[in-house]
C-alpha positions in Angstrom: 79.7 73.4 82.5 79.3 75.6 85.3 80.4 72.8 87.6 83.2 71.0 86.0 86.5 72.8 86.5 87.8 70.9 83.5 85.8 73.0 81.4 87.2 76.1 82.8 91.0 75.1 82.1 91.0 77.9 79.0 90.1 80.4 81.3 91.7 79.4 84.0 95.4 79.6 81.9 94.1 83.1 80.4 93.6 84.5 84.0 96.4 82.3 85.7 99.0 84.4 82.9 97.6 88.0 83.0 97.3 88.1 86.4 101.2 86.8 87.2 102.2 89.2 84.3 100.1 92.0 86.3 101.8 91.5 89.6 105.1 91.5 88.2 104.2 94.9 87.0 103.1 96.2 90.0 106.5 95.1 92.0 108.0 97.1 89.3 105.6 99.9 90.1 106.1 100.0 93.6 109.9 99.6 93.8 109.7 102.5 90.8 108.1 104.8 93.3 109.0 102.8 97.0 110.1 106.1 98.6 107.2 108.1 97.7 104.5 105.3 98.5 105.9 105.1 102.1 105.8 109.1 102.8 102.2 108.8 102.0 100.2 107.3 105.1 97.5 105.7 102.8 99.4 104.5 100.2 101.3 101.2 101.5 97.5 99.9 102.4 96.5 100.1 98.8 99.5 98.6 97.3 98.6 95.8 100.0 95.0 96.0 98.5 96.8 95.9 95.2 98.8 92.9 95.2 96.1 90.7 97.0 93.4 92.1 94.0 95.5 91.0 91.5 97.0 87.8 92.8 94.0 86.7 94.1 92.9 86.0 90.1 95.8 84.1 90.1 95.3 82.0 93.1 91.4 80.9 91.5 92.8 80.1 88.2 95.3 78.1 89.9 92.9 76.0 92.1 90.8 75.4 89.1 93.8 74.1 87.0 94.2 71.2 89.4 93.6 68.2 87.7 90.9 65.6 88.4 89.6 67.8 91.4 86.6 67.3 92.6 84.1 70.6 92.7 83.0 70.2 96.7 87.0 70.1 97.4 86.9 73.4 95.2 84.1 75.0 96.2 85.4 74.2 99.9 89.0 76.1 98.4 86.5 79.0 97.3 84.9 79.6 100.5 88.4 79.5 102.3 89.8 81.8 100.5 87.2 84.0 100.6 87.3 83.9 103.9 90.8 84.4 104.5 90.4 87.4 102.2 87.9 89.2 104.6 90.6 90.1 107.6 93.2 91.4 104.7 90.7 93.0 103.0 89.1 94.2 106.2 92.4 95.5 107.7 94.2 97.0 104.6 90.7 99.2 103.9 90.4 100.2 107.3 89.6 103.8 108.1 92.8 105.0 108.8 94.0 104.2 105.6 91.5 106.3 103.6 93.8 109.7 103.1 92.1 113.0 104.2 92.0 114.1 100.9 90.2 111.1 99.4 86.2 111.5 99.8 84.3 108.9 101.1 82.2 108.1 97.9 85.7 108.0 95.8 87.1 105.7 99.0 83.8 103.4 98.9 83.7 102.7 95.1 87.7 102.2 94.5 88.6 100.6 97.5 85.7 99.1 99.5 83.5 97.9 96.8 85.8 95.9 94.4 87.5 93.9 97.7 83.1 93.3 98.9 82.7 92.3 95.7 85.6 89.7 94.9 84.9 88.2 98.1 80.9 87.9 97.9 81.5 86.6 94.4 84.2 83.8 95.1 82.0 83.4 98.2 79.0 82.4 95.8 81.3 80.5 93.8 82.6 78.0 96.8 78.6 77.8 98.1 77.1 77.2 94.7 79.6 74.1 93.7 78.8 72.8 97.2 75.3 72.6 96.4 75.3 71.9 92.9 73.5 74.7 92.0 73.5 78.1 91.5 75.9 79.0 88.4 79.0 77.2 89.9 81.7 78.9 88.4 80.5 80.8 86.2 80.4 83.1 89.7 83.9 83.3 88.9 84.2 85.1 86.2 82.9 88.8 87.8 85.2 88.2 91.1 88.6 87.8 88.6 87.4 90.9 85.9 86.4 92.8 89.2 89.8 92.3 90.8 91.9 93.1 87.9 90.3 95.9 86.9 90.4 97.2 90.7 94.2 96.4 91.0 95.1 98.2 87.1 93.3 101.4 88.9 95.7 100.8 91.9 98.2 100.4 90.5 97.8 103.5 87.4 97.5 105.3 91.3 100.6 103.5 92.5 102.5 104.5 89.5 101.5 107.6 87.9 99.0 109.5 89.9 101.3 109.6 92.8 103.8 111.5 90.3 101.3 114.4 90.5 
């Protein structure tokens, strides 16, 4: 099961609809409080980190849904993806965008470790339907929870914390 993206077509639609439902939000979040995210240096970086955590969920279950795909020509998707989600990652969580009043331990676990995370699990994902082996997708499953639950505490930041 692990290796047959047909058997993931359940969870695929699940995750395909909450996360397009959860970046609609967070548009509406955003161009709620536009003014105030911009006169905050930190701020447009983690909406950035936003959107990518929680469209990235979508982007997996969409790649899954294809039909009749085979799983190296997914697990090849996987990889790229993860891949292409390093530099974004890597430049949105830079240190300059870690505000002075955010400690390192708070930066680390909400904003480092949920993007090293997705990507190491999606990573695993690609690698593991490659070789047959592994878990397949069932590597999935922590890199979508993981970035959902990273972008709903992004975005409660985006939209009501900044309020404060």
């Amino acid at each position: 099961m692990g290796y047959s993206a047909s058997a993931w077509t359940d969870f695929a639609v699940a995750v395909a609809g909450a996360a397009a439902a959860l970046s609609g939000l967070l548009f509406v979040a955003v161009s709620i409080n536009l003014s105030r995210i911009l006169a905050f240096p930190n701020l447009p970086a983690r909406a950035g980190q936003t959107l990518i955590m929680l469209v990235t969920p979508l982007v997996v279950a969409l790649l899954v849904l294809i039909p009749d795909q085979r799983h190296d020509l997914l697990g090849v998707e996987l990889l790229a993806g993860a891949a292409l989600l390093v530099p974004a990652l890597g430049w949105l969580n830079r240190p300059s965008t870690r505000s002075v009043e955010e400690d390192r331990v708070g930066y680390a676990l909400s904003r480092i470790a949920p993007a090293v995370l997705v990507v190491g699990f999606l990573g695993t994902a690609g690698i593991s339907l490659l070789a047959m082996a592994g878990g397949g997708l069932y590597w999935i499953a922590p890199a979508v929870v993981i970035a959902i639950v990273a972008g709903l505490g992004n975005a409660w930041v985006l939209l009501v914390e900044i309020q404060r």
